[in-house]
C-alpha positions in Angstrom: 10.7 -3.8 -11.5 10.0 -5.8 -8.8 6.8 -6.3 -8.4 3.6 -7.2 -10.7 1.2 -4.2 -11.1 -2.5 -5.9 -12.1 -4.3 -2.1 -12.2 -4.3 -1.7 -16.0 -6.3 1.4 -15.2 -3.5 3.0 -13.3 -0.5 1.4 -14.8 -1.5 1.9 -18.3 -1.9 5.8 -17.6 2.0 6.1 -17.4 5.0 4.9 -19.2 7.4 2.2 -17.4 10.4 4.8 -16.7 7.5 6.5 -14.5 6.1 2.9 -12.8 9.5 2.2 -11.8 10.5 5.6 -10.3 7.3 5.3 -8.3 8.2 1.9 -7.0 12.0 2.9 -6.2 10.4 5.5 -4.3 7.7 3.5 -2.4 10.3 0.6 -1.5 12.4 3.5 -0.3 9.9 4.7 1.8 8.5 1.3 3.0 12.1 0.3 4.0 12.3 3.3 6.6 9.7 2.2 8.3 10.7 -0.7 10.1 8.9 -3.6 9.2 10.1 -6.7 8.7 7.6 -9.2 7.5 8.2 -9.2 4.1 4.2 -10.1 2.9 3.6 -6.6 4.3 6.4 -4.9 2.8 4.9 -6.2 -0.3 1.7 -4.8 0.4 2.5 -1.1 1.5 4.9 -1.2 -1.5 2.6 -1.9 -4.6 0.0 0.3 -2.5 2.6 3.0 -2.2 3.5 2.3 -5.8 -0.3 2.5 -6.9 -0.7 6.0 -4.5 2.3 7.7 -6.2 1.2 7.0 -9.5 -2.5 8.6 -9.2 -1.4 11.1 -7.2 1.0 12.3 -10.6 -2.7 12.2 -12.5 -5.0 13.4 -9.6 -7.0 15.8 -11.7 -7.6 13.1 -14.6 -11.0 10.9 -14.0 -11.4 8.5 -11.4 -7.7 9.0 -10.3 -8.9 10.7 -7.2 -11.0 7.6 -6.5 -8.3 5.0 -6.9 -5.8 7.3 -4.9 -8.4 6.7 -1.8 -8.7 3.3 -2.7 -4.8 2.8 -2.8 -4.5 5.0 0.2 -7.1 2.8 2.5 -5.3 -0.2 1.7 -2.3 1.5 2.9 -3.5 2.5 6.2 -5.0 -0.9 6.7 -1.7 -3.1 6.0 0.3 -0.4 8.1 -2.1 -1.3 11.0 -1.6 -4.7 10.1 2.0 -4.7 10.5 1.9 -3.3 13.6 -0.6 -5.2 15.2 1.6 -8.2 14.3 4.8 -7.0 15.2 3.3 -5.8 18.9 1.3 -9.5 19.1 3.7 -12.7 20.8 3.8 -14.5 17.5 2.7 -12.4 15.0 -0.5 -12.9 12.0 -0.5 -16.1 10.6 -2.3 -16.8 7.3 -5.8 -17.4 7.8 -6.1 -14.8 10.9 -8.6 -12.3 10.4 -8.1 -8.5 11.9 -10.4 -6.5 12.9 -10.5 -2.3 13.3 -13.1 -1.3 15.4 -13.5 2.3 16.3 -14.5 2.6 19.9 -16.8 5.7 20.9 -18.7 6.7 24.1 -22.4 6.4 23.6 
């Protein structure tokens, strides 16, 4: 595997042969979309990783819950990614982003 999965709750709830398919899959899927700064293909892949794996278990108890925790994270690292690759020079450590949803009142 290539990367270190600290959700006991998720990864204990499959065997390995399972863990690794899922993370093939999510680096697979990751690598088509473009990104090059590797701390965020790190990020959407153990999320990715995390997502396919409850989403194999979605009926089971608090599987649901994690999926849409998993997911979130997801999202928010995708926007991430492209907010730095559309920026002049990029997110540096430390930066904070911030996602405001903007409404008429």
């Amino acid at each position: 595997m290539t990367y270190t999965y600290d959700d006991v709750f998720v990864v204990n709830s499959i065997d390995t042969v399972e863990l690794e398919r899922y993370e093939a899959q999510a680096i697979s899927e990751v690598s088509k979309l473009g990104i090059t700064d590797q701390d965020f293909i790190d990020r959407l892949s153990v999320n990715r990783t995390y997502m396919l794996a409850c989403r194999s278990q979605y009926e089971s108890d608090g599987m649901a819950d994690k999926y849409k925790v998993y997911e979130k994270e997801y999202k928010q690292a995708l926007n991430e990614a492209m907010i730095a690759a559309n920026s002049s020079d990029g997110i540096h450590s430390g930066d904070t982003v911030w996602s405001v949803k903007v409404g008429r009142s």
